[in-house]
N, C-alpha and C positions, 0 to 999 in steps of 0.2 A: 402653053403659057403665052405663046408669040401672037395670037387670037385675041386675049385678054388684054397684050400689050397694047396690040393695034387698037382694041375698043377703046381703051381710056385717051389712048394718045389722041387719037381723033374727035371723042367727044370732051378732053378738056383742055385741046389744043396743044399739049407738050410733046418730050421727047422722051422715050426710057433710056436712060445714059448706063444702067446698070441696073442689077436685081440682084440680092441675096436672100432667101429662104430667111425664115425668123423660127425654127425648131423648136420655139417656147411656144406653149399656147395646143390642147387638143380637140377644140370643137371645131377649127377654122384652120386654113393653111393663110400661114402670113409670110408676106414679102418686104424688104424694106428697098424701096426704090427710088434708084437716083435720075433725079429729072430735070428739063431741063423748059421752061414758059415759051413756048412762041420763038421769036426769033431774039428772044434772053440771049444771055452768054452765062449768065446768073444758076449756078445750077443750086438744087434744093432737096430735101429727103421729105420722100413723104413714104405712107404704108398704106401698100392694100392688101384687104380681108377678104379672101374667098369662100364665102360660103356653101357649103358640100348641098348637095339637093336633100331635101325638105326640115333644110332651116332659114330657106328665102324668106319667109314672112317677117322674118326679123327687122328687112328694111324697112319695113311697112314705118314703123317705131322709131330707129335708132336713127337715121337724120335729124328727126325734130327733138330728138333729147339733146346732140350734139350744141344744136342751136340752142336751146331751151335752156343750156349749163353752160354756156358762155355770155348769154345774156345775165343770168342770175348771179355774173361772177365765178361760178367754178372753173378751176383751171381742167380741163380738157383740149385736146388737139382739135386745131378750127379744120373742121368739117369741108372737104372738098368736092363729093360729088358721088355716088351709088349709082348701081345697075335700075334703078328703080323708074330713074328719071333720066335713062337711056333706053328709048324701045326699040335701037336695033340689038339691045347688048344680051349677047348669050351664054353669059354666066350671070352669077350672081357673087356681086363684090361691093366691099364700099373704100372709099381713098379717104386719106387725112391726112393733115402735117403729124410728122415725125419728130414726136418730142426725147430732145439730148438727156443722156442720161441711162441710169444702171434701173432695173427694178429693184424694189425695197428689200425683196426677199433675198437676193442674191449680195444684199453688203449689210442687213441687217447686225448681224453679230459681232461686224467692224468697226458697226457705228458707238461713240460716245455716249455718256449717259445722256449729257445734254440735248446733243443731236437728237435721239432718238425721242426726248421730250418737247423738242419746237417742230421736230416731224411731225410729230402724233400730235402736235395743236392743230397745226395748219390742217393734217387731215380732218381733225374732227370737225373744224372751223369748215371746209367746202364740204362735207357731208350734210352737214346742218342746211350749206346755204343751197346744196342739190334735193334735200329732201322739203324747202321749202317752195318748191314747182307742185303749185296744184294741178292737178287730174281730174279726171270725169270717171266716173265711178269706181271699180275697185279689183286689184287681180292682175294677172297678165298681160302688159298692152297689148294692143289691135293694132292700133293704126295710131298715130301719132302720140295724143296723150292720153286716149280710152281704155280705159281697163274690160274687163271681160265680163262681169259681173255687177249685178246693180248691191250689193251689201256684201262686207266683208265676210259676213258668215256663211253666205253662200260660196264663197270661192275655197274659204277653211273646208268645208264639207265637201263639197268636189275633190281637193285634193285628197283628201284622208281618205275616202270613198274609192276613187280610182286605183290610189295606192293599195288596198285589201284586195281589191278583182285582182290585183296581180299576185300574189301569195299563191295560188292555187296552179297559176304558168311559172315559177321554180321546180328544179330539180326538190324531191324530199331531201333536207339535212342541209340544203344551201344555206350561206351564210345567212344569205336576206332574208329569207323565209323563216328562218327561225324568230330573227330580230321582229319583223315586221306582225310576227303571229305574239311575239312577248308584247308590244307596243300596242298592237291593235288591242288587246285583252285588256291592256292594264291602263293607257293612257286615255284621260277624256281633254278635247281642246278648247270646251266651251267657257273656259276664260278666255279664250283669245276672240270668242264672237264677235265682242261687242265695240268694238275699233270701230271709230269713224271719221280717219284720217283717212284723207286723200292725197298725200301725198305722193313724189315722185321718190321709188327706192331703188338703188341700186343693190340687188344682189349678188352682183360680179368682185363685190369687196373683198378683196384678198391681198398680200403682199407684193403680189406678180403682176397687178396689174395696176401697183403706182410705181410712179417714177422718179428718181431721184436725183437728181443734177449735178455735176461735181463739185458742188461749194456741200453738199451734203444737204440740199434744202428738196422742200418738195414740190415736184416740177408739174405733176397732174395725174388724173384719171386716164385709164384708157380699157377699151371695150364694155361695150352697155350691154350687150346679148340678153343679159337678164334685169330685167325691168320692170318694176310692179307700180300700182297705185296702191297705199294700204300705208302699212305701219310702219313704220324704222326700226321697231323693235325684229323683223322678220330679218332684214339685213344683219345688226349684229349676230342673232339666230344663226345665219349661215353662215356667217365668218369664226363662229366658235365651230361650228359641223367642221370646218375643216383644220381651223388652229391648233381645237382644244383650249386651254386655260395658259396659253403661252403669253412670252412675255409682251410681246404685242398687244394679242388679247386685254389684259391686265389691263396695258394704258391705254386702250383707244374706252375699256368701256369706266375708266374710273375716271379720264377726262372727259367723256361724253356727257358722265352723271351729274359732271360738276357742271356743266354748261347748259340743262335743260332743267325746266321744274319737278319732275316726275322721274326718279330711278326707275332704269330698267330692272326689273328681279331677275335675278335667275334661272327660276322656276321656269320664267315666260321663254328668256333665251333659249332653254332646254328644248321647252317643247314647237318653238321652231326651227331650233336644230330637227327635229325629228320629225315635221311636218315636209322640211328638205327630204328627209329617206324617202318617207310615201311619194311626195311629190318627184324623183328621180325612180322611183322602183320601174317605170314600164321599161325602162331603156339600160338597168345594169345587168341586163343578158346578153347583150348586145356590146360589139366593137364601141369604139369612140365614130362621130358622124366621117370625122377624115379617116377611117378605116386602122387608127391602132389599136393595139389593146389597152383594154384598164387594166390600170395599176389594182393590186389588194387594196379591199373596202377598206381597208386598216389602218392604211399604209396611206388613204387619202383623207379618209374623214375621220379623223384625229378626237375630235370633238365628241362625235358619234361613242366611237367607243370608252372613252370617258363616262360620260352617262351611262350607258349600258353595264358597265361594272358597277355602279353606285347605286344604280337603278333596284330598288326592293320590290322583286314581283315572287311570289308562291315557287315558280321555277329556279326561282338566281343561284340556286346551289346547284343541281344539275348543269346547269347552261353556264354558268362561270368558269365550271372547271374544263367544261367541252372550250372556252376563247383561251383562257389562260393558258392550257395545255399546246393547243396551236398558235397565240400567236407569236412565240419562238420564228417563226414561218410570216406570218401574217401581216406583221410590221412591216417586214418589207419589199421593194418593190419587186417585178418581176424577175429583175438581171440577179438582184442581192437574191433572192430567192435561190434561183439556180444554185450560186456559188454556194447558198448553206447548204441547201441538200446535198450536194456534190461533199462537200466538208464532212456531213454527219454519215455518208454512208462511205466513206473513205474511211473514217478515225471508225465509226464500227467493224468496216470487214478487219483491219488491220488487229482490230481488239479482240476479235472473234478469231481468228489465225493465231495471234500469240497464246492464246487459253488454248487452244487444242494442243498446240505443237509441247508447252507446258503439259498437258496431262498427256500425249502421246508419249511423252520421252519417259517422263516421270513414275508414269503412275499405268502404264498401258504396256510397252514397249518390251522392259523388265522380264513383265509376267512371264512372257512366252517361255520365258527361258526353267526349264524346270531344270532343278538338281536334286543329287541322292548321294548321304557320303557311303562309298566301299571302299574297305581296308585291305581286300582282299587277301586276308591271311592266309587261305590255302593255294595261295599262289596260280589261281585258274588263268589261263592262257586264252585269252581271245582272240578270235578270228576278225583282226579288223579290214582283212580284204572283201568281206561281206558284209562292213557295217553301214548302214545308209546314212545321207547325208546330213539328216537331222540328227541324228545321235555321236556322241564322244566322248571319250573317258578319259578324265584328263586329273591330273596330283589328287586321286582317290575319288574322286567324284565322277559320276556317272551324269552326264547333261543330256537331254533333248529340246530341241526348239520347235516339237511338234505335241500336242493330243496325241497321246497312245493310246489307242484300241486294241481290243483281243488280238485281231491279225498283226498288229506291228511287234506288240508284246513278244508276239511267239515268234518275230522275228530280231529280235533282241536276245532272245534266248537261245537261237538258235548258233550264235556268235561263240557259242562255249561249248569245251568240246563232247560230243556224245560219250564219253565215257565219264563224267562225271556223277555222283551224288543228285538227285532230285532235293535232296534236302539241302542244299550247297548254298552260302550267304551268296553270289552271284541272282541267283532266281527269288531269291527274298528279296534284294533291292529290286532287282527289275522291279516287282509287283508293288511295290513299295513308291517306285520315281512314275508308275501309269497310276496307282491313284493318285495321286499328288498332283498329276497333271490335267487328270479332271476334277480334283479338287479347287486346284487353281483357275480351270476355266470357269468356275462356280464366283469364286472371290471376284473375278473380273467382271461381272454383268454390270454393276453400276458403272466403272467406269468404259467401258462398250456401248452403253446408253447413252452415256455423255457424249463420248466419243461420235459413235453415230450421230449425233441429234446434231453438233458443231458443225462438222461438215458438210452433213446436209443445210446448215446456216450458209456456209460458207459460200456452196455453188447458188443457192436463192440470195445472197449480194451477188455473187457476177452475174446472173439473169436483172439484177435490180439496175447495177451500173452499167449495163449492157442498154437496157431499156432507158434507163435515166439518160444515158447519151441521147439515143437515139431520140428521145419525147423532145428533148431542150436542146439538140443541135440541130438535126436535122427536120425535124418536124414542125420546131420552134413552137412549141405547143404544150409545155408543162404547165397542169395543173395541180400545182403542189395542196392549194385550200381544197379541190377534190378528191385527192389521189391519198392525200398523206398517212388514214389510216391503212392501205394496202403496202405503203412502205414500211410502217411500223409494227402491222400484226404480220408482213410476210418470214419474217425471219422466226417467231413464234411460231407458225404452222410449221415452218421448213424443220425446226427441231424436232416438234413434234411427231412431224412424218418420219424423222430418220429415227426415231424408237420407237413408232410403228414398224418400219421398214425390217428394223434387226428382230421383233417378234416373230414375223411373216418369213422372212429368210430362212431361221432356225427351225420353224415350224412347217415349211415344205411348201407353202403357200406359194410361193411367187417363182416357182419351177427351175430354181436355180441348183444346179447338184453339187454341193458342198458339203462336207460335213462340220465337225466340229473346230475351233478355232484352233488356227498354227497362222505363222508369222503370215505365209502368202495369201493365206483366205483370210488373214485382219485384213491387208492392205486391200484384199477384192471388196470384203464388206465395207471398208471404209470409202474405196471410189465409186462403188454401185451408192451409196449414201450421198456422196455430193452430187454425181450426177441427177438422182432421186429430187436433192434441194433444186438445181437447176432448171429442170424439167416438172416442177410442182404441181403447173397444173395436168400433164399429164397422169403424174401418180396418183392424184387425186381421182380422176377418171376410172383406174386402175382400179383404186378402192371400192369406190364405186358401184364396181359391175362386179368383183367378189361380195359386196354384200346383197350385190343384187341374186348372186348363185345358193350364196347360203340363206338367203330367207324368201325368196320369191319374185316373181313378178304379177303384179295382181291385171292381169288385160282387161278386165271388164270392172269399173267402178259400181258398186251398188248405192240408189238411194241412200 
């Protein structure tokens, strides 16, 4: 920056007494600097605008608008001096007086009814008087007040044109690409052909870039970057793109109507709102020119999506419900973004934890526990220094917290003594509390499925919040409008796979030696299930190559 200092100091004879960063504003880095004339004592605020490389051509233009809207009466900052008409200066910047004051955006909802009604005259009142600067023919400036194009229809078709070559450089399923393939099908803009105003417009019309004074009056315009010859209907056009139908909106264009012969429609607004989309598509792939990121489409062009829900095209039921459904997300900005996702995938693991740990205790937990009642009338004496540690016979009841099989059976029988009856109520319960215990593990498959499926939920969220840090902390790089159906079908597959997972288990597939379910091989099946969710895309892999054993691999593809 000390470079830059030097350049202006020298070429407009001051001193920089001070420099503060201006953080508003993302096509340009703006400084607001305190200075000082020659051998003044008189110090003064002015701004300079530094232009990122390749949007130098902008000077070519925006000097002689300066001058051209001070002439005319518009309040604008008087114009100081650009790299343009310095050719040792090696950057690209331009200076102006520093007009006192808040932008409009930032005290709008503070202001009076009134206020906000002699604001919105004044504004409309030097709109009128900046759109009354004729131009040479029509479009883009060049070079002072030349447009690009000899008729405004040509500059319409260019843009719409350039706009569509871009639809095919999006990702498939980007937001743009969807929009821009619904607009290009459905919208024609040959009512807009036949304009043959030449006038000067500003399309930089926004709230943030007027100024407000503290009597509450309005102080001026600032930054021209965008600059056409053509209609003034194109400027409201872009200030709905970004407002939408807010209350601003409302009064700049019901006092505007009242102040010109000819209402603007609607209809026309809209479809230069949308001629803005085509005309910005080559560059929302892309960082901002100072190197930040965009904010969500959504989240800046307001307007935009207005239209687009109202908009009747063959698709709108499809594609309504694809916006509606995201933009929960989409609304807003990057940072709020983070914080909801973080929000929704918190309150769901927590929701998905309480549901297990509920059907664990409840409905899962219980089962293990098998019982059988013995009265033991014939007073049979068991050997409980041989009785294993899942089994206990406790006020007539015989309990196990294991699946009995033939071998343990016969080791439960074995508890009584060899002189006994074969026919003896001891050996009938036994046989009695081992079916029961696989009857029960019969009764518990639904909630084992569950069960499984949960947990496996459970470890695919800490893989997700694991990653979700990592993307938006460290990375700083969440794509929530890209990413967000793999956040919401992943927990859908993770269940999925953990009632695969417990098929595959039982059925000897995945070479793990268990058998039938007791308390310590729930708790294995249940943490081989979460780990399974954790690790999802591996398990998937897994699947993968067992269906590739059980049905083939075909090495040679035939015609």
């Amino acid at each position: 920056m000390k470079t830059i200092f030097k350049e202006i100091e020298k070429h407009n004879d001051i001193k920089v007494i001070k420099s503060v960063k201006i953080e508003q504003g993302v096509m340009t880095d703006k400084y607001l600097l305190t200075v000082k004339k020659g051998d003044e004592n008189i110090e003064k605020k002015v701004i300079l605008r530094i232009y990122p490389d390749g949007r130098e051509s902008i000077l070519k233009f925006e000097p002689e608008v300066f001058k051209k809207a001070k002439e005319a009466g518009v309040k604008v900052p008087n114009y100081i001096s650009s790299s343009i008409e310095n050719k040792d200066a090696k950057s690209n910047y331009i200076l102006y007086d520093y007009i006192e004051g808040n932008t409009l955006n930032s005290i709008y909802s503070s202001l009076t009814d009134d206020s906000k009604n002699r604001i919105v005259e004044d504004i409309v009142d030097n709109l009128l008087k900046l759109s009354s600067i004729s131009c040479e023919d029509f479009g883009p400036l060049q070079t002072n007040l030349l447009g690009s194009f000899s008729t405004w229809k040509l500059f319409i078709e260019n843009a719409y044109n350039e706009g569509k070559k871009q639809i095919r450089k999006y990702n498939k399923n980007n937001d743009v690409e969807k929009i821009l393939n619904d607009f290009k099908d459905n919208i024609s803009f040959k009512n807009l052909y036949h304009s043959d105003k030449k006038a000067l417009i500003w399309l930089d019309f926004y709230p943030e870039n007027i100024i407000i004074n503290d009597r509450n009056e309005f102080a001026g315009f600032i930054d021209f970057e965008e600059m056409i010859s053509g209609d003034l209907a194109m400027s409201i056009g872009y200030l709905y793109a970004r407002e939408g139908k807010s209350d601003f909106f409302n009064r700049i264009i019901t006092k505007l109507n009242t102040k010109i012969n000819i209402n603007i429609d609607q209809e026309i607004i809209d479809k230069y709102a949308i001629l803005r989309l085509f005309r910005i598509a080559p560059y929302l792939k892309n960082d901002l020119p100072t190197g930040k990121k965009r904010e969500s489409f959504f989240c800046v062009f307001k307007g935009l999506f207005e239209i687009y829900q109202s908009f009747e095209i063959k698709k709108k039921s499809k594609m309504r419900d694809y916006f509606v459904f995201t933009l929960g997300l989409r609304k807003f900005g990057f940072e709020k973004q983070k914080k909801y996702t973080a929000f929704n995938l918190t309150f769901f693991s927590l929701l998905i934890v309480g549901l297990f740990i509920y059907i664990f205790t409840f409905n899962l937990n219980d089962n293990i526990r098998h019982t059988q009642y013995w009265n033991n009338n014939e007073n049979i004496k068991l050997n409980f220094k041989k009785s294993p540690s899942w089994f206990i016979y406790e006020k007539d009841t015989l309990i196990s917290s294991e699946f009995i099989n033939d071998n343990m059976k016969q080791e439960l029988i074995g508890l009584a003594p060899d002189s006994i009856k074969s026919d003896n109520s001891y050996f009938k319960e036994v046989n009695v509390l081992a079916y029961k215990s696989q009857k029960s593990d019969q009764n518990q498959l639904p909630w084992l499925l569950i069960a499984s499926g949960l947990i496996s939920v459970i470890g695919v969220n800490i893989r997700s919040l694991w990653d979700f840090v990592g993307n938006a902390s460290y990375k700083d790089d969440l794509d929530v409008d890209r990413w967000w159906p793999w956040y919401f079908l992943r927990p859908t597959i993770g269940f999925l796979a953990g009632v695969i997972f417990y098929f595959l288990y039982y059925g000897g597939m995945m070479e793990l030696n268990t058998n039938k379910l007791s308390s310590s091989r729930l708790y294995f099946l249940l943490a081989i299930s979460g780990i399974i969710g954790f690790g999802l895309n591996d398990f998937i892999d897994r699947l993968r190559n067992i269906s590739k054993a059980i049905f083939g691999i075909e090495n040679n593809k035939k015609n």
